[in-house]
FINU-473140 format. One line per 5 residues: number of its first residue (from 0); for each residue x, y, z of N, C-alpha, C, O, CB. Coordinates in steps of 0.1 Angstrom, whole numbers. Glycine has a CB too. Layout:
BEGIN
NUM	X/Y/Z/X/Y/Z/X/Y/Z/X/Y/Z/X/Y/Z ~ ...
***
This chain:
BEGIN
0	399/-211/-163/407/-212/-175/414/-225/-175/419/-231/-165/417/-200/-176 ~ 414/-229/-186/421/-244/-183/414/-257/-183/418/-268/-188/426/-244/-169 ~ 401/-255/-176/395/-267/-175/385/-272/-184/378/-264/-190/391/-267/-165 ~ 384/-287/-186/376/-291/-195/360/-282/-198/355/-273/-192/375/-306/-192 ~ 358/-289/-208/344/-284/-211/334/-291/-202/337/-302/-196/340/-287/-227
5	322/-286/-201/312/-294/-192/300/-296/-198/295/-286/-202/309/-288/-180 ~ 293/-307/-200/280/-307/-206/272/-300/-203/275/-295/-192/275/-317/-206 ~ 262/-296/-208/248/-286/-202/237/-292/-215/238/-294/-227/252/-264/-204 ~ 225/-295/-202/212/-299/-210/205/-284/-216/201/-277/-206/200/-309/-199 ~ 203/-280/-227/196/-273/-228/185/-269/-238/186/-269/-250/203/-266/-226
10	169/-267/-229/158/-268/-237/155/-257/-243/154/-247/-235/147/-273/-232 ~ 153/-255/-253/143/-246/-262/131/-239/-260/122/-247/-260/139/-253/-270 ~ 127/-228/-258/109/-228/-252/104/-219/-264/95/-211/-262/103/-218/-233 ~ 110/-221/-278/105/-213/-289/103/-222/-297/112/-224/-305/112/-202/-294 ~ 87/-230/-296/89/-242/-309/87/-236/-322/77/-228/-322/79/-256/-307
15	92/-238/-330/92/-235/-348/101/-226/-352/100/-222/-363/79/-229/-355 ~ 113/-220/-343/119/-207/-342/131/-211/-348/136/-220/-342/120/-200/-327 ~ 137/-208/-359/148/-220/-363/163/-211/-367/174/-214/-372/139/-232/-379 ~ 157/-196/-363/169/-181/-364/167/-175/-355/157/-179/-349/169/-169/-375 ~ 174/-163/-349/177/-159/-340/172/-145/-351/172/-142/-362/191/-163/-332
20	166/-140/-333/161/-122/-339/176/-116/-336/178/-106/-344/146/-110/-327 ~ 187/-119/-329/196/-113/-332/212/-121/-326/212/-128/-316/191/-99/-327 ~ 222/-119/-334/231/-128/-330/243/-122/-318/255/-121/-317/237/-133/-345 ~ 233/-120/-311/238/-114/-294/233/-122/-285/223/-129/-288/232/-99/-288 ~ 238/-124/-273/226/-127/-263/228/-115/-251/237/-107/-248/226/-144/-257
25	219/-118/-247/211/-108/-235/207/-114/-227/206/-126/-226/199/-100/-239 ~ 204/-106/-217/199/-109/-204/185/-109/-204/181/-98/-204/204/-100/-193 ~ 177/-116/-205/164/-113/-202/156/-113/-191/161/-120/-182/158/-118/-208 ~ 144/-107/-188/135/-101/-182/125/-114/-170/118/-113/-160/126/-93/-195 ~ 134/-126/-182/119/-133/-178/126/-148/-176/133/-154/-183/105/-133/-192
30	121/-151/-162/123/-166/-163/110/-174/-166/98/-169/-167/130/-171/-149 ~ 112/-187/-169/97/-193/-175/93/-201/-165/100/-207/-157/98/-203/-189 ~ 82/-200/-165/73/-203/-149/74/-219/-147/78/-227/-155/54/-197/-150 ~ 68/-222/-135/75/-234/-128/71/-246/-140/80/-253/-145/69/-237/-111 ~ 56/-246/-142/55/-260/-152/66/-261/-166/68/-271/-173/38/-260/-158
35	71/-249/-168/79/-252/-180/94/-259/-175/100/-269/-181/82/-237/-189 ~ 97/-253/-165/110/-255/-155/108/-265/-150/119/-269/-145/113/-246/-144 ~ 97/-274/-148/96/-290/-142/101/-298/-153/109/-307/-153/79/-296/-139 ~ 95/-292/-163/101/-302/-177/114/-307/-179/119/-318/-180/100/-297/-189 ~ 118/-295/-180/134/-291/-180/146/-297/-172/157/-299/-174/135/-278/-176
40	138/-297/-161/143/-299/-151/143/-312/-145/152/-316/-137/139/-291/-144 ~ 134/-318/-149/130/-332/-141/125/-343/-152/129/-355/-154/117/-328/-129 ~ 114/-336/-160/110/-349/-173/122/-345/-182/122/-355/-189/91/-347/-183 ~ 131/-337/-186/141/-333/-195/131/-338/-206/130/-350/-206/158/-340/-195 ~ 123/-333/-215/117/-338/-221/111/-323/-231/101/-316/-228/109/-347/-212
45	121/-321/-243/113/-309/-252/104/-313/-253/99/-308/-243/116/-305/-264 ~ 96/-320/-258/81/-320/-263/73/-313/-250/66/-303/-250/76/-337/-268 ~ 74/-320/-239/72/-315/-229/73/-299/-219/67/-294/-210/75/-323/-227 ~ 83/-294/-227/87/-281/-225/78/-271/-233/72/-260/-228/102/-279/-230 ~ 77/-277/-246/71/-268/-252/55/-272/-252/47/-264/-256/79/-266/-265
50	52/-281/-250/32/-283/-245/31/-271/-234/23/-262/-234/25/-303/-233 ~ 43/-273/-223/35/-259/-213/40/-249/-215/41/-242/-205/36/-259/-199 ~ 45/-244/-225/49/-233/-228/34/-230/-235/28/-220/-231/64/-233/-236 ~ 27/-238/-244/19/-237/-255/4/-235/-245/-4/-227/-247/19/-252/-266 ~ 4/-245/-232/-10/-243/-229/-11/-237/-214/-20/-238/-206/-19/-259/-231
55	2/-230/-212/3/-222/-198/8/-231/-185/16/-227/-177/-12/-215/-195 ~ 0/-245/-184/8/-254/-172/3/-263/-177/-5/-263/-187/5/-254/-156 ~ 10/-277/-167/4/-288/-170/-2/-296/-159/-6/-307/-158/12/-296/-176 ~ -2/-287/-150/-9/-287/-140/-24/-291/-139/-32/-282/-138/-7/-277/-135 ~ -29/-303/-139/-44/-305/-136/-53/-303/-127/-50/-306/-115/-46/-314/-137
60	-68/-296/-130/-75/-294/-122/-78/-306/-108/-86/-315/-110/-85/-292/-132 ~ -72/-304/-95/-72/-314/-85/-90/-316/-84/-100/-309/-87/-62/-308/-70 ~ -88/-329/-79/-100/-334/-80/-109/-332/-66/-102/-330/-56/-98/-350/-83 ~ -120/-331/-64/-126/-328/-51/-128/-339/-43/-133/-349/-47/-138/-322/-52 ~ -122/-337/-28/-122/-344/-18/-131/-353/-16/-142/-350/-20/-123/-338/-9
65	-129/-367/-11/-139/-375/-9/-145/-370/5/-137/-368/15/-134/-389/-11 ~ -159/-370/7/-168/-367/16/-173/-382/24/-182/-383/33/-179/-357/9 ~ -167/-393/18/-172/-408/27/-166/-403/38/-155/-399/43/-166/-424/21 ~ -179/-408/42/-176/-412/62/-178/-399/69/-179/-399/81/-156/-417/68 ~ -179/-385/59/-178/-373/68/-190/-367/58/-189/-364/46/-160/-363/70
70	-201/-367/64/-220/-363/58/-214/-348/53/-215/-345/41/-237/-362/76 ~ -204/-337/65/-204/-326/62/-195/-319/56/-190/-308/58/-207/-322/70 ~ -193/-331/45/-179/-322/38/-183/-316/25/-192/-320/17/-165/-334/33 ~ -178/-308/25/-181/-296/10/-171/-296/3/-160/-292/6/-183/-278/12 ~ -176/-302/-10/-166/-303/-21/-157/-290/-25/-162/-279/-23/-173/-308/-34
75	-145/-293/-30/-137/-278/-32/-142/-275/-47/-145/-283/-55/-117/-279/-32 ~ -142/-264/-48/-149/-258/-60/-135/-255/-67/-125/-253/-61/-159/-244/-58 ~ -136/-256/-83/-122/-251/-89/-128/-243/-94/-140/-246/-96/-113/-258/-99 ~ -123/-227/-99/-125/-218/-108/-117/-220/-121/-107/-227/-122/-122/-206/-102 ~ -121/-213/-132/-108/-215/-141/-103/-204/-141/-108/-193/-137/-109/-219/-156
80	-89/-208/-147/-80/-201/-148/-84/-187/-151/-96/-184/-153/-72/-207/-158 ~ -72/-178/-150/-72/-167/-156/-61/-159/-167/-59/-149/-173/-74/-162/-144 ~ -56/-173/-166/-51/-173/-183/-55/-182/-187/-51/-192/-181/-38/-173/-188 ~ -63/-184/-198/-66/-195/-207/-57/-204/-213/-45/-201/-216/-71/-190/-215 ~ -63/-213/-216/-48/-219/-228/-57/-215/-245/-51/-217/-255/-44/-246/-226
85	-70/-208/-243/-73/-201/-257/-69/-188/-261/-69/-185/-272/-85/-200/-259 ~ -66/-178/-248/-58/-168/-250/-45/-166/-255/-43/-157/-263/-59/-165/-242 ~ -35/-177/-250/-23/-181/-250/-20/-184/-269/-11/-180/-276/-23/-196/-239 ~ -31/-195/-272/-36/-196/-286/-37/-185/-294/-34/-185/-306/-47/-203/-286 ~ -41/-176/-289/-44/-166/-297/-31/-151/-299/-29/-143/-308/-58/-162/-291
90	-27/-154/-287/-14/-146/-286/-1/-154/-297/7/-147/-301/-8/-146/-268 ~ -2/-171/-300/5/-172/-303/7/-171/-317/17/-169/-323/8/-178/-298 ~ -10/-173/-326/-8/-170/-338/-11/-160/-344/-13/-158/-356/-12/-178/-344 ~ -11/-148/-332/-8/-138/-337/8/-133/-337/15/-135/-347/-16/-131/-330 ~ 10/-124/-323/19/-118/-322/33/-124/-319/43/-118/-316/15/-110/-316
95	31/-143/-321/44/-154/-313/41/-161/-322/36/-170/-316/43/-162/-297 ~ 41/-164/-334/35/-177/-343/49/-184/-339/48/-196/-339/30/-175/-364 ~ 60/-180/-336/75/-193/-329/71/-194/-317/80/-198/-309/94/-188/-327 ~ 62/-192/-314/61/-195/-297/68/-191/-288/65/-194/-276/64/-206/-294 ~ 77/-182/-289/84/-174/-283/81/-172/-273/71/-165/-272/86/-166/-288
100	87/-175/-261/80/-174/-247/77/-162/-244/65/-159/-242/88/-179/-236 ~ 91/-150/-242/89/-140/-237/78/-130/-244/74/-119/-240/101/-137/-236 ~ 75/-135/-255/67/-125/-265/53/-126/-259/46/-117/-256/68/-129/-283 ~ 50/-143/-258/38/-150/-255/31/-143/-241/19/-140/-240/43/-167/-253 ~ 44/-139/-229/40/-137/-215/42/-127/-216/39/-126/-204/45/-143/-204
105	46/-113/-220/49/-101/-223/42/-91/-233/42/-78/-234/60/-103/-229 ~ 33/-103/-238/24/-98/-250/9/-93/-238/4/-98/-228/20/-114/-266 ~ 7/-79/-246/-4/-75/-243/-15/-84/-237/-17/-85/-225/-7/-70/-253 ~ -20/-90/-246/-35/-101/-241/-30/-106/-229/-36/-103/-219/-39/-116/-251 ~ -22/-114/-229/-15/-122/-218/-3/-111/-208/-7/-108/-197/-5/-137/-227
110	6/-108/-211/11/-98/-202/1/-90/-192/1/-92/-180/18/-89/-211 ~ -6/-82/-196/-12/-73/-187/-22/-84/-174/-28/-77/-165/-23/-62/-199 ~ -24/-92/-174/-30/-101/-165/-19/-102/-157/-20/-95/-147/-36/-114/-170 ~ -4/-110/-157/4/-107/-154/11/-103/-149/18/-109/-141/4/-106/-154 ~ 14/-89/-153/19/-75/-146/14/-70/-132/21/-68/-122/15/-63/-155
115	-3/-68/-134/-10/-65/-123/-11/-78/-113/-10/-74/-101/-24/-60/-129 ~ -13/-89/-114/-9/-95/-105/1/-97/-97/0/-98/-85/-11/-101/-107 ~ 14/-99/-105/29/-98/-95/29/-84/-90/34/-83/-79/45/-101/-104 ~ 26/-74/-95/28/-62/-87/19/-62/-74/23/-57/-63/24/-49/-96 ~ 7/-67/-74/-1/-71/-62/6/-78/-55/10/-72/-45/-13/-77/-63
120	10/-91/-56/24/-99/-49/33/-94/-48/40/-102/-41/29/-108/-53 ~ 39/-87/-51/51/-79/-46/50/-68/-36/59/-65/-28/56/-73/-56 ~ 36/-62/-36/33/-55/-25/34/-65/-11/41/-65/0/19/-48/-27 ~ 25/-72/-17/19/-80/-3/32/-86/9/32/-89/21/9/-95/-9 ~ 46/-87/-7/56/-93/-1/62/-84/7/63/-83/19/64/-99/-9
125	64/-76/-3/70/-67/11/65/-62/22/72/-61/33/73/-57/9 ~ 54/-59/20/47/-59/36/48/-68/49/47/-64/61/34/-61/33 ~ 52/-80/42/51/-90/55/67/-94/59/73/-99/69/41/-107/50 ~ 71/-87/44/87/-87/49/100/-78/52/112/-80/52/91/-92/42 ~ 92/-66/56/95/-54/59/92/-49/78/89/-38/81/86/-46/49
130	94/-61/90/95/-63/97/109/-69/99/114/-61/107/87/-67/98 ~ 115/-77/96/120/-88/97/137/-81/100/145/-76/92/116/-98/83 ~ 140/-84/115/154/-75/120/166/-80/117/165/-91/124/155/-73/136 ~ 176/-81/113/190/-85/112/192/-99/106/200/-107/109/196/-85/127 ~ 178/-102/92/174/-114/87/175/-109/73/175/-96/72/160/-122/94
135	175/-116/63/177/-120/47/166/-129/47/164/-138/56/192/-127/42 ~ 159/-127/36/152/-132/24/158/-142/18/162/-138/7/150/-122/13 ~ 162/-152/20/167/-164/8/162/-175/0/168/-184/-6/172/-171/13 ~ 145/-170/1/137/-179/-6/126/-177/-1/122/-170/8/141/-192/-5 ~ 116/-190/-11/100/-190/-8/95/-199/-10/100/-206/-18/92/-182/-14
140	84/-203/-5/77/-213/-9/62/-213/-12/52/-213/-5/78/-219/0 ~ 62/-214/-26/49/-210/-40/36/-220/-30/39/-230/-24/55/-220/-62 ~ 27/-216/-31/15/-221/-33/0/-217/-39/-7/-208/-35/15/-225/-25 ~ -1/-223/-45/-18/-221/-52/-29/-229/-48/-33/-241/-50/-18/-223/-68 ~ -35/-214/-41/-43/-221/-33/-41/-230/-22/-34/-225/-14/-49/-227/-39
145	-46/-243/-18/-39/-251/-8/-30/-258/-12/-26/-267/-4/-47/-259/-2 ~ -25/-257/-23/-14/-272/-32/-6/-265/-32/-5/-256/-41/-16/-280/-48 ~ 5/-265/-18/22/-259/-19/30/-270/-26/33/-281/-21/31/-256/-1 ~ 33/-266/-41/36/-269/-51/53/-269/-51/59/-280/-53/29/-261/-59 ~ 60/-256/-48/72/-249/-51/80/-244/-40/75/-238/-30/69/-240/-59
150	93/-245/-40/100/-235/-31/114/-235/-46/117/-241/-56/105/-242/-10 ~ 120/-223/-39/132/-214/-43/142/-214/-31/136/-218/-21/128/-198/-47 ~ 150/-212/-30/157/-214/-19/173/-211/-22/180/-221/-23/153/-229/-13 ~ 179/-200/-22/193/-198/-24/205/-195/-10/202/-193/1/193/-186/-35 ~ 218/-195/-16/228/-194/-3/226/-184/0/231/-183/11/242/-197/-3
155	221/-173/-4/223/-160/5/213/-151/-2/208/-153/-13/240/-153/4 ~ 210/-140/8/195/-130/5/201/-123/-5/192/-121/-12/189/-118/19 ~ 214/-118/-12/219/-115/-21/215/-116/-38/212/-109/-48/228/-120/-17 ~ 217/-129/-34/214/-140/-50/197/-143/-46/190/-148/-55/227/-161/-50 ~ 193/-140/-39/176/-144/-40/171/-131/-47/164/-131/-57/167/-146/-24
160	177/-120/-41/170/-109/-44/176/-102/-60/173/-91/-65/173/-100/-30 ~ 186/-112/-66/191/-108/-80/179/-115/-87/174/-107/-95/206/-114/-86 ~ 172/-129/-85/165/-135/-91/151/-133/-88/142/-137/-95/169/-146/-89 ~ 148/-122/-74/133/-124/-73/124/-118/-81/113/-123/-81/128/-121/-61 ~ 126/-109/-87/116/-104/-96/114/-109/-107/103/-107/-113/117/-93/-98
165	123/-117/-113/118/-127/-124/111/-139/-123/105/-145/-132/128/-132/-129 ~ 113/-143/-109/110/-157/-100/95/-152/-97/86/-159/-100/121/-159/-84 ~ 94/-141/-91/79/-136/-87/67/-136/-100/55/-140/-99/81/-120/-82 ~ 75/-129/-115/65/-126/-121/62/-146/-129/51/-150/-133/71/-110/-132 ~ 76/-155/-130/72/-163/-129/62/-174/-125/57/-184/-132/76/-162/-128
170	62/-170/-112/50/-176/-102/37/-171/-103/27/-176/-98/54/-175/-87 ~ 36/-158/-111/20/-155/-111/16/-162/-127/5/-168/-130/17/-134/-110 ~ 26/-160/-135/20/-167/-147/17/-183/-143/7/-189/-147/32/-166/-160 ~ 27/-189/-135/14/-203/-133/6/-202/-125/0/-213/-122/18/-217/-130 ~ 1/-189/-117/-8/-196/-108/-21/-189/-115/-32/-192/-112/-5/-192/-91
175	-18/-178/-128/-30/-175/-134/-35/-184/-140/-48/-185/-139/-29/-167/-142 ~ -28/-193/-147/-23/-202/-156/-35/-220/-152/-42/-228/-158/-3/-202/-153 ~ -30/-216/-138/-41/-229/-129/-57/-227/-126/-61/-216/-125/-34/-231/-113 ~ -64/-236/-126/-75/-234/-121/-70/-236/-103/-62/-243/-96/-86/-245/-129 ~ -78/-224/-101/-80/-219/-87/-93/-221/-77/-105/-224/-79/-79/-205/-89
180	-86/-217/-67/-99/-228/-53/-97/-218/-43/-88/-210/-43/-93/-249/-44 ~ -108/-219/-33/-108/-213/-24/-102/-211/-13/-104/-201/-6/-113/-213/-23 ~ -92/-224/-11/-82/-228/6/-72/-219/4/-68/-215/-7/-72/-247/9 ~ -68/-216/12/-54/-212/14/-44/-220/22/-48/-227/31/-53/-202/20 ~ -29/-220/17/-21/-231/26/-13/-222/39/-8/-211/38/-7/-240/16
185	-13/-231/52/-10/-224/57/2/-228/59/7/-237/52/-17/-220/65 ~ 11/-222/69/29/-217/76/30/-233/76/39/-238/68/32/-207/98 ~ 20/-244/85/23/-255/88/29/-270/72/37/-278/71/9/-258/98 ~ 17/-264/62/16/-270/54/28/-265/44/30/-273/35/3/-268/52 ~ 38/-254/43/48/-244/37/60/-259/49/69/-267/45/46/-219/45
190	54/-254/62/71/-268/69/70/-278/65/80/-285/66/74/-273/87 ~ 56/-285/59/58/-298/59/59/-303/48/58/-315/47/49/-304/65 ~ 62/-295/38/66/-294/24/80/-293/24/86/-299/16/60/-283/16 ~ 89/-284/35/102/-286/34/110/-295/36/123/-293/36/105/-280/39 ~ 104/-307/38/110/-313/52/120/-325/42/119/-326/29/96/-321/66
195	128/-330/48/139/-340/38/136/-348/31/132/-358/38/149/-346/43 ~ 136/-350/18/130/-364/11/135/-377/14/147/-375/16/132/-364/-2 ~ 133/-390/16/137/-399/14/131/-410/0/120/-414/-1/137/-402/26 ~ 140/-412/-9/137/-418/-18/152/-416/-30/163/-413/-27/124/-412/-22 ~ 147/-420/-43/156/-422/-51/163/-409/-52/159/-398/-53/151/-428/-62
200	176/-415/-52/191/-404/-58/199/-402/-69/201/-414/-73/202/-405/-52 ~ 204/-395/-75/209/-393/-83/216/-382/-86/209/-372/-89/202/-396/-89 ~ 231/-380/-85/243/-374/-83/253/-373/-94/262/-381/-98/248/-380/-74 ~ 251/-361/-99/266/-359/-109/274/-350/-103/270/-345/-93/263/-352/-123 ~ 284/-348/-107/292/-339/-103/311/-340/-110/316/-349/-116/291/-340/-87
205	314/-331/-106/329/-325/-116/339/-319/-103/340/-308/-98/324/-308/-132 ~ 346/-330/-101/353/-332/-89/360/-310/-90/361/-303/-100/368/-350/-92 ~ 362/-307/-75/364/-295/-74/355/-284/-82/359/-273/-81/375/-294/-77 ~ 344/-286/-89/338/-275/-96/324/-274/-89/321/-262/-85/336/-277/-113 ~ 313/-284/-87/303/-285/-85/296/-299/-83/299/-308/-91/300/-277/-93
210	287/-300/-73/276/-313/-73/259/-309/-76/253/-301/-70/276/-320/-58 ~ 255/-317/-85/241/-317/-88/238/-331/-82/242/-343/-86/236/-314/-105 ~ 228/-326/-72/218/-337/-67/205/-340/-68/200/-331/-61/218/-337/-56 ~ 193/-348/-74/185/-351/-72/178/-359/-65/184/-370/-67/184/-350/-77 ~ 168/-362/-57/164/-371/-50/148/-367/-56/144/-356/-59/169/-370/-34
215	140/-382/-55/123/-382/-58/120/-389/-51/125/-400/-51/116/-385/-71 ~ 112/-387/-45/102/-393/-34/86/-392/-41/81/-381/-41/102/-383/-17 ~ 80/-403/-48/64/-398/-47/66/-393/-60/72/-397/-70/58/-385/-35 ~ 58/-380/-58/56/-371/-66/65/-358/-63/62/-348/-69/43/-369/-67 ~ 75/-358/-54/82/-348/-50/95/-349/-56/101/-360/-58/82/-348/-36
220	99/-341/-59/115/-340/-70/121/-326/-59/117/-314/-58/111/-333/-94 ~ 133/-332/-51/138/-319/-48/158/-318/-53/166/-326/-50/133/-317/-29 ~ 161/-306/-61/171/-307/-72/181/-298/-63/178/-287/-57/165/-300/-88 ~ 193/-303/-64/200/-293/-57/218/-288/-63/225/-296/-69/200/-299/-41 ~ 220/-280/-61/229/-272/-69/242/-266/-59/240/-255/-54/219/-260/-77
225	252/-271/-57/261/-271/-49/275/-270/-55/280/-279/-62/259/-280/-41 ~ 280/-254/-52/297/-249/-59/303/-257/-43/298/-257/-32/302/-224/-62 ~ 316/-263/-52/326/-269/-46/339/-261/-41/348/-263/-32/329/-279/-54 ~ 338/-254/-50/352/-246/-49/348/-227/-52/346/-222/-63/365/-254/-63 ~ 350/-223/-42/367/-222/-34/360/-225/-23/368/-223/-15/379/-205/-31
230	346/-230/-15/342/-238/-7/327/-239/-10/321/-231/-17/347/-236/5 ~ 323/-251/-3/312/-256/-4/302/-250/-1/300/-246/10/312/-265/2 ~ 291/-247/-13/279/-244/-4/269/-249/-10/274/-254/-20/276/-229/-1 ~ 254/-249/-10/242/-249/-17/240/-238/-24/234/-230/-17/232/-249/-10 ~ 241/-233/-36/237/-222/-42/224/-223/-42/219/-212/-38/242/-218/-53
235	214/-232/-46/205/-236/-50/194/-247/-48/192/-255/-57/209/-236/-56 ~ 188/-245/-37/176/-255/-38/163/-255/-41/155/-249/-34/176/-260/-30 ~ 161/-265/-52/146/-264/-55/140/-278/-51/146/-289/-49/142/-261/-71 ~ 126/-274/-49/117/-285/-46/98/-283/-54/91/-273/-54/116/-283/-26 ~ 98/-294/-59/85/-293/-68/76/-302/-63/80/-312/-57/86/-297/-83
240	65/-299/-65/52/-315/-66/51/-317/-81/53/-307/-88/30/-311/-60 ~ 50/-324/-86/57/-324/-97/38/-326/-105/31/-333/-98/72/-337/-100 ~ 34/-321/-117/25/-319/-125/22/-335/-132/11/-340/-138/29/-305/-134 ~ 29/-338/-131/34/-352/-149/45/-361/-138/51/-370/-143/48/-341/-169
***
């Protein structure tokens, strides 16, 4: 109480939508999967928010390995996707003509791909994390296929586990969303993705409330989100390969 106002960037993911279905807000179901959240987040760029909202990622088909110098290398095969960006099309001028995200990923055609997939990841998660003695969950680190792309990473197993099921069903819409390969990444390739960036910085912050940090190295953007008061912590760290 008391204190100034604070700026906030905030993007749109309903292009043509120009009223509200209702003059409440709500909590919703759904956060918007990582390529929309790169935008947002890092290109700040609507137009760009709303292309991957429109064609599912912007993630490009990676190109196959060069085999010079090694006779016995086997090119990586891509599959496509298993969400289309013509399905997506078709969900939206039907049952989303605003583009409406949650309608778009929620909607039948596209939802039910979806559903059944994060529920398969959610098993699998718990399984491997239903060992684990006198330890918390505080995060993850996304990958599709061999390209560890993403981590999540909060201060406490608490606040991970408020966000993981939105975060999960998140992560299956882009990895449907991607064309897919046969590698898998392993534990080593998850550490060597964590590891500290060195490169450009960039620091706001509101003395006693909070610091936002970014640093980019490359193609790596890792964003971090730190309450100041009533003491210091990381609430929040993300880390991307970034698509764009």
């Amino acid at each position: 109480m008391g204190s100034e106002p604070l700026p906030l960037d905030v993007f749109c993911v309903e292009h043509g939508r120009w009223t509200g279905a209702s003059s409440q807000f709500g909590a919703s179901k759904t956060i918007v999967h990582p390529s929309v959240r790169e935008q947002a987040a890092v290109a700040q760029d609507q137009q760009e928010v709303w292309n991957a909202v429109r064609s599912g990622t912007l993630a490009k088909a990676a190109p196959p390995p060069s085999s010079a110098g090694s006779p016995g290398a086997v090119a990586s095969e891509a599959y496509a996707p298993r969400i289309t960006t013509e399905s997506i099309q078709v969900t939206i001028d039907g049952a989303a003509p605003t583009q409406a995200y949650a309608k778009i990923y929620e909607g039948g055609r596209v939802g039910a791909s979806v559903d059944g997939f994060a529920e398969d990841l959610r098993r699998r998660f718990d399984r491997a994390t239903l060992g684990l003695k006198g330890e918390r969950v505080v995060g993850v680190v996304v990958a599709y296929g061999g390209d560890v792309a993403w981590s999540d990473i909060f201060a406490s197993g608490e606040l991970f586990e408020h966000y993981w099921s939105k975060l999960l069903r998140s992560y299956a819409v882009e990895a449907l969303a991607r064309p897919s390969y046969r590698e898998t990444a392993a534990i080593t390739d998850a550490r060597e993705f964590l590891r500290n960036l060195n490169g450009r910085e960039v620091v706001e912050s509101e003395p006693g409330v909070y610091r936002w940090r970014e640093i980019t190295e490359g193609r790596l953007s890792l964003i971090e989100l730190d309450s100041i008061a009533p003491r210091a912590m990381t609430l929040h760290r993300l880390l991307l390969h970034r698509t764009s």
